[in-house]
C-alpha positions in Angstrom: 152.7 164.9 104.6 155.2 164.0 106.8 157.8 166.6 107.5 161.5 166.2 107.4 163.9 168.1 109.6 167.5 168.5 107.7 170.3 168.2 111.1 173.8 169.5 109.0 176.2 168.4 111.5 180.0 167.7 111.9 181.1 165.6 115.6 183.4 168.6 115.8 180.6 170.5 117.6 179.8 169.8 121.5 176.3 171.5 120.6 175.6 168.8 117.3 176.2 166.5 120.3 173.8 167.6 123.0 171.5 168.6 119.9 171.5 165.3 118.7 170.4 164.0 122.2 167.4 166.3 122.6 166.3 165.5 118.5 164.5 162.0 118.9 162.3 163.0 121.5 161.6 165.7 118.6 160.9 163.5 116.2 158.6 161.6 118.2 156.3 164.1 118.8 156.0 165.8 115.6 156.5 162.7 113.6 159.1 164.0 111.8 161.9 162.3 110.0 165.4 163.3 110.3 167.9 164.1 107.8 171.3 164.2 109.0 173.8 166.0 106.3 177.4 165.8 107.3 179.5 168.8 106.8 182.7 170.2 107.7 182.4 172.8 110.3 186.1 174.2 109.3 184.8 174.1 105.2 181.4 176.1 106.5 183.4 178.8 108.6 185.6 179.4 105.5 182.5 179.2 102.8 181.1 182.2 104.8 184.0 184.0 106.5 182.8 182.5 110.1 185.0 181.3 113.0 185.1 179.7 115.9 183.1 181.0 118.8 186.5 181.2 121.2 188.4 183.0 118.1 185.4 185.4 116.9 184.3 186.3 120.8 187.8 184.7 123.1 188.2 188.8 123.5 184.5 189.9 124.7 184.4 190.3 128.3 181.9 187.7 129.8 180.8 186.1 126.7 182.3 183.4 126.4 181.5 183.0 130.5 178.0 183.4 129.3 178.4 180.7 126.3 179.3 178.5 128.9 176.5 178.8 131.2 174.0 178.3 128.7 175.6 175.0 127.5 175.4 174.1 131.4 171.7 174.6 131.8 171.1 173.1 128.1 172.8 169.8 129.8 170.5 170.0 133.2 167.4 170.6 131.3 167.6 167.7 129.0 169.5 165.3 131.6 172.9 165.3 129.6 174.7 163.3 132.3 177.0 161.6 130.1 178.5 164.6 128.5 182.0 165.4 129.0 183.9 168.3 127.5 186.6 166.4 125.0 190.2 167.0 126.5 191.3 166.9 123.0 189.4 169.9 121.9 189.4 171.5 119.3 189.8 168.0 117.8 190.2 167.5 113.5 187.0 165.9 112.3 188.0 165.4 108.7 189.0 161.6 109.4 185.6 160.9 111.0 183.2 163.0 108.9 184.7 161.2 105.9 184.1 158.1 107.3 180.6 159.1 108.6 179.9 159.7 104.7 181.0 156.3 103.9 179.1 154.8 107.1 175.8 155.8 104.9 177.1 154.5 101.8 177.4 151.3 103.6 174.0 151.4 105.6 175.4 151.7 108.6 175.2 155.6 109.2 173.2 156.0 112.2 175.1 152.9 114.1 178.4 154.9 113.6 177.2 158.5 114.3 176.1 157.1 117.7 179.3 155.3 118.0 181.4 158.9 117.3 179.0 160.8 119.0 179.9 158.5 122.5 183.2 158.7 121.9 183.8 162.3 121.2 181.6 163.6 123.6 181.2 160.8 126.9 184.2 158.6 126.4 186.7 161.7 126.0 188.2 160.1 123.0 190.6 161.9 120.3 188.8 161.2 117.1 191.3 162.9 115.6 193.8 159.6 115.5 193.0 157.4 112.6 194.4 154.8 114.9 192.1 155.6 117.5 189.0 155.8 115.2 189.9 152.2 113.8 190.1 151.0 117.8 186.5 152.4 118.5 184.7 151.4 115.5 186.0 147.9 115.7 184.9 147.7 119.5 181.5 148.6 118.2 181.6 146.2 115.8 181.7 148.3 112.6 183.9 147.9 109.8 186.9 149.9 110.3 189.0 148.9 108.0 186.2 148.9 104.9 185.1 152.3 106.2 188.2 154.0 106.3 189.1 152.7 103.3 186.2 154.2 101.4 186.3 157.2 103.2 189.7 157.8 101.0 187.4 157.5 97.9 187.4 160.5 95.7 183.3 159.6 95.6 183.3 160.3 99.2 185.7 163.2 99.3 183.4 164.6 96.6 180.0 164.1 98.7 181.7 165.7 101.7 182.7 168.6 100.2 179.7 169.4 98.3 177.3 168.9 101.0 179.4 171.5 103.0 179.2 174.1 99.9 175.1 173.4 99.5 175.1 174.1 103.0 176.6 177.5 102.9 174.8 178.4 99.7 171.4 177.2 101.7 172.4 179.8 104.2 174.5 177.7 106.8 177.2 179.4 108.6 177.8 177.1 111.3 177.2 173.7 113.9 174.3 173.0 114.5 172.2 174.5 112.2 168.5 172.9 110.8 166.3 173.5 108.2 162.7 172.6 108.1 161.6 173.5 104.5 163.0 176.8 103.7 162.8 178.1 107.4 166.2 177.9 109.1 167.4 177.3 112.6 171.1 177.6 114.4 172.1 177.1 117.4 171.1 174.2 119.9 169.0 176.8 121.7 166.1 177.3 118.6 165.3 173.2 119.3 162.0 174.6 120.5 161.1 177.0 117.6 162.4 173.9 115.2 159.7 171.7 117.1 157.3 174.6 116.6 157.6 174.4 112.9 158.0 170.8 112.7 154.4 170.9 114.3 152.6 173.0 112.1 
């Protein structure tokens, strides 16, 4: 039986990015399929009293230094050339994530989750501006205007937020985090024990 790996990821994260760089090479050696669930990083941290890395450890002295570094050698291990740190950081996902929900109801979910993904996290982009989001999807050739528009749906609104809740109540208390099974995994770092698993 083929086994699935379940990704529950918001653009809002710099490590869903470089996670979502290192996954299809994953995939291909395990033979997994891949799940992606979108959530709202900001919905998760308040579902489980969580915050923000620079907000819960901004006052440590040298962990945040330390975060840093490992995010470094994560991008020279895996070749992450094309990753910049967003200027617009921390940027409001809601816009996009909502959009990303109706991207799938429209069959065109992994086209626009590369698409974001580029211009979040190379391109330097603020995803946060509806306007801008319209510009980029429409140079990538997706439907801006239809997606946008459904991403207003209450059906949509609905799936966002109760993907985000199932998440916490599955044990998720930030970005990234993935779930083979019942076994769970957070943090960009435990790719390797999440290939591990995957190859059991």
């Amino acid at each position: 039986m083929t086994k699935r790996l379940d990704f529950i990821f918001d653009f809002a994260s710099p490590n869903a990015y470089m996670a979502s760089m290192v996954i299809p090479g994953i995939l291909e050696r395990t033979g997994a399929t891949l799940n992606v669930i979108p959530c709202l990083l900001g919905g998760l941290f308040k579902a489980t009293g969580n915050q923000a890395p620079f907000t819960a450890f901004g006052g440590i002295k040298g962990k945040m230094d330390y975060e840093m570094l490992e995010s470094r050698r994560f991008v020279a291990k895996h070749g992450l050339t094309k990753f910049r740190m967003n200027p617009h950081f921390p940027i409001n996902t809601l816009i996009v994530m909502r959009a990303f929900v109706a991207a799938g109801l429209e069959g065109v979910g992994e086209r626009y989750m590369e698409v974001v993904l580029k211009a979040m996290w190379e391109d330097g982009k603020n995803m946060g501006d509806a306007e801008v989001v319209a510009a980029v999807l429409t140079e990538a050739g997706l439907d801006a205007a239809t997606l946008l528009e459904r991403a207003q749906s209450h059906e949509v609104k609905s799936i966002l937020m109760n993907n985000t809740q199932a998440a916490a109540d599955r044990g998720a208390f930030g970005i990234p985090t993935f779930f083979v099974g019942d076994e769970i995994f957070f943090g960009k770092e435990r790719l390797g024990q999440v290939e591990e698993e995957l190859a059991r």
